[in-house]
Each structure stands twice: as structure tokens, then as C-alpha cells.
N, C-alpha and C positions, 0 to 999 in steps of 0.2 A: 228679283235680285236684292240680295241684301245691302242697305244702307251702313255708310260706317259713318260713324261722326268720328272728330277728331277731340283730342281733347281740350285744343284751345277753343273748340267752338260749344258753346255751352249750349242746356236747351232755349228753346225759344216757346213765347207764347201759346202756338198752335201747336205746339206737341201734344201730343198724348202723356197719359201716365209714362206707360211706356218707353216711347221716344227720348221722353225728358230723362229719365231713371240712366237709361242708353247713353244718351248724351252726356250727362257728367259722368260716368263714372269711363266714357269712351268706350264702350261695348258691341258689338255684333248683334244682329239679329243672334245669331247663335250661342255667342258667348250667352247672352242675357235667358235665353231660352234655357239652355241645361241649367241656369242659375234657381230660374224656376220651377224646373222639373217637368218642360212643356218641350211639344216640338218647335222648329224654328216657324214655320207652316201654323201653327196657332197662333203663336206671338203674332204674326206679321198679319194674321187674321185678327188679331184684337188690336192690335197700332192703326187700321185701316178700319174698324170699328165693324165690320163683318161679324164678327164672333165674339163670346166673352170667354175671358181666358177663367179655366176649372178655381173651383172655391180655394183649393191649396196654395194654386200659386198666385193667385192674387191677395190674399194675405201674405205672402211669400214676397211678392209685387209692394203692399205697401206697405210693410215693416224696410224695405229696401228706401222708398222715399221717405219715410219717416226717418232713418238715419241718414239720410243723404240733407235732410232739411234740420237737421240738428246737431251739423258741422257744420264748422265755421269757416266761410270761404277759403277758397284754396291763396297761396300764394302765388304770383304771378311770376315765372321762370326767370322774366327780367327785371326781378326784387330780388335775388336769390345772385349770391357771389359768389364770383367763377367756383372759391374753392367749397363753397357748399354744393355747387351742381355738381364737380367731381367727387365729391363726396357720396351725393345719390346715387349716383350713377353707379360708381364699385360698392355701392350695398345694393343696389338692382343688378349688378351680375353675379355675386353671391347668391342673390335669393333665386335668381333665374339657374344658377349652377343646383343649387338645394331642391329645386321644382322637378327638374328633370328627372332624377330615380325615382323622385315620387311616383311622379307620371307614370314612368314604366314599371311603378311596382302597382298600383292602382289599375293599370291597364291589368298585370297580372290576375290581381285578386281578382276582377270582373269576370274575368274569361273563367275561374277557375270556379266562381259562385255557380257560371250561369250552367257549365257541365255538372255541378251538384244539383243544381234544378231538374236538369236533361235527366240526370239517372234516379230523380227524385217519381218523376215524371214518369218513365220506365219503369221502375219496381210497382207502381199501384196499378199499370196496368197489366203486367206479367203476373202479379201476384191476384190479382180480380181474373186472369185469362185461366187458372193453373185451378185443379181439382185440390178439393179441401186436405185431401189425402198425402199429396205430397210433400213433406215434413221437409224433407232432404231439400227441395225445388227452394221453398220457402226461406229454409238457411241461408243456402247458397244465396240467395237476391239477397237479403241482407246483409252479408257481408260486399255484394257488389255495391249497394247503395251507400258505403260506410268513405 
């Protein structure tokens, strides 16, 4: 099961890279995993020291704590006046309004890449299955792969 931290709870000592990274920035096994381009299932294998997580996302991994260790602490919610925390708050549901078509157009694009893969995928091997002769066969796939 995945751990959540919160974000008043920062990391601690026995964290991991990992965990620690997790913890300030308040993150999921999963949020932090797609961050790195890993599964959740790997992460939680390298936070548990099982495994090492792939060369990309561990550069990936410590350019995250590198800028995490060269900001300057955060400010504490109860340093912060009332009309600054409402302040925050409607620029976080602005930016949480602005996230949302993203999301759904990003969801879009995804789905729409991974069917040009699929037909990407299907033309070389139609076109490797198809006698060298048929000119017409060969067209025709190419205008479907387009």
C-alpha cells in the first residue's frame, strides 16, 4: 500500500532519497513515480532498497532533491495571515480550474499518440506480410498509417 505523507510532516532522518523527496513536496508513491517515469511498483522497490531505480530516473530523482535542497524553507501556514491564506487558496482553485482541460486534453493527446503507434505498428507488418508487387496494397497502408 502506498504511504502518503502529509505536508506538514516533513522528511525524517531514515528516509530514503526517495521518501524524503516524497515527503516535502507531499507526494504518493504514484504521483512521485510518473514524476520519474518509473512504475509505482519500482519506486516502492527502491524506497524499501530491493531494487535500484533505472539510470534516468534517478538523475531525474536527484535533480528533484537538488532543487528541493536549494529552496528556502517553506513558510509555516500559521506565519501566513488569514488574508494571505485566502489569497492562496483562490490562486489554487484557479490553477486547479486551469489543470483540469489540461488533464483532459493531455489524456486526449495520449490516447491519440498511442493509436498512431498501433497503426504505426500494423503498417510494417502488413507491408513486410504483402508481395513486393502490390503497388496499390502499399498505397492504400500508407494513407492508413497517415
Amino acid at each position: 500500500m502506498a504511504r502518503h505523507f502529509s505536508h506538514q510532516r516533513g522528511p525524517s532522518a531514515s528516509h530514503t532519497t526517495e521518501q524524503a523527496v516524497r515527503a516535502q513536496l507531499g507526494l504518493t508513491q504514484q504521483a512521485l513515480a510518473q514524476l520519474l517515469g518509473v512504475s509505482r511498483t519500482a519506486l516502492a522497490m527502491a524506497e524499501n532498497g530491493r531494487r535500484d531505480l533505472p539510470p534516468a530516473a534517478s538523475v531525474r530523482l536527484l535533480n528533484l532533491w537538488q532543487a528541493l535542497a536549494a529552496m528556502p524553507a517553506p513558510v509555516p501556514a500559521a506565519a501566513l495571515s488569514p488574508e494571505q491564506r485566502e489569497n492562496l487558496s483562490i490562486r489554487l482553485q484557479a490553477i486547479q480550474l486551469e489543470e483540469y482541460p489540461l488533464r483532459q486534453q493531455l489524456g486526449r493527446v495520449q490516447i491519440r499518440l498511442s493509436q498512431a503507434r498501433l497503426r504505426q505498428q500494423a503498417e510494417s507488418v502488413l507491408r513486410a506480410s504483402l508481395p513486393a508487387t502490390e503497388a496499390l496494397a502499399h498505397r492504400k497502408l500508407g494513407r492508413l498509417a497517415e
